[in-house]
C-alpha positions in Angstrom: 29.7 -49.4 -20.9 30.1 -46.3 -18.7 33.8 -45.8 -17.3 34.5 -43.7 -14.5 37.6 -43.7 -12.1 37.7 -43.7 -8.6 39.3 -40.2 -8.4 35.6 -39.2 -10.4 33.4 -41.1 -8.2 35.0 -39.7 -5.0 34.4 -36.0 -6.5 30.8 -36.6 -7.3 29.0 -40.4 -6.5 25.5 -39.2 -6.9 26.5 -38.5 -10.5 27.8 -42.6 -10.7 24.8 -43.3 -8.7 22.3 -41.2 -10.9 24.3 -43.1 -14.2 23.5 -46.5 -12.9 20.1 -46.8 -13.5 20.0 -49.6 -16.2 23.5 -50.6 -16.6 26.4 -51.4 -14.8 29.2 -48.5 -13.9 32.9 -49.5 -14.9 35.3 -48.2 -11.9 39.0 -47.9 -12.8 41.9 -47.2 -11.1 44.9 -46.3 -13.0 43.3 -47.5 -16.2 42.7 -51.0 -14.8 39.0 -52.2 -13.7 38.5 -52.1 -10.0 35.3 -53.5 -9.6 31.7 -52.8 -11.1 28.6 -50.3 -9.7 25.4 -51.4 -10.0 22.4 -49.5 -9.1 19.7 -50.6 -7.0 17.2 -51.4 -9.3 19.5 -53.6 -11.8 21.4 -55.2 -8.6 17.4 -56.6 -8.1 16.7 -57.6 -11.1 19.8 -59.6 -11.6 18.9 -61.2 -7.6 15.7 -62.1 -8.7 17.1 -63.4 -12.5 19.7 -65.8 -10.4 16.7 -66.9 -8.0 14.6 -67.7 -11.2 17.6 -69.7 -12.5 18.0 -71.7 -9.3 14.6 -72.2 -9.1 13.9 -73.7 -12.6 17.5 -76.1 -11.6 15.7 -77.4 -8.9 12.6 -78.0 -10.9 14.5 -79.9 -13.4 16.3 -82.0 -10.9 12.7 -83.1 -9.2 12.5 -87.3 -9.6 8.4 -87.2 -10.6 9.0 -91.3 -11.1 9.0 -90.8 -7.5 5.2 -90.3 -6.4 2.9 -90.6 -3.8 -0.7 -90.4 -4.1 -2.3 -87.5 -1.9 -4.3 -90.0 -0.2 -1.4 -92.1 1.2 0.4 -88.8 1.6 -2.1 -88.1 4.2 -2.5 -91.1 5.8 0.8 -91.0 6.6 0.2 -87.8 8.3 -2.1 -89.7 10.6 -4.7 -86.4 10.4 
């Protein structure tokens, strides 16, 4: 992983920006982590990973012993 201090990413952040592409950016300060930079495109793909995750939970949790045929799902709509 890529380790830059906080001292180097005030003197040049496009150059922390331009390394972040694919993986995170370790910030230090005084030789102890800070905190992590993530670029734009990773920080998206992890959102959309978590969302994934979430959404495969939820599918999981779904009672299907539960069920409804359309027909009385409609008729209770009173359409």
């Amino acid at each position: 992983m890529t380790t830059v201090s906080i001292s180097q990413l005030k003197v040049n952040p496009m150059a922390v920006f331009s390394s972040a592409i694919d993986f995170p950016i370790q910030i230090q300060n005084r030789n102890k982590t800070a905190g992590y930079f993530v670029g734009k495109d990773l920080f998206e793909k992890m959102i959309n990973y978590m969302e994934d995750v979430e959404d495969k939970k939820t599918i999981k949790s779904i009672n299907l012993d539960d069920k409804t045929d359309f027909e009385d799902f409609v008729a209770t709509l009173e359409i």
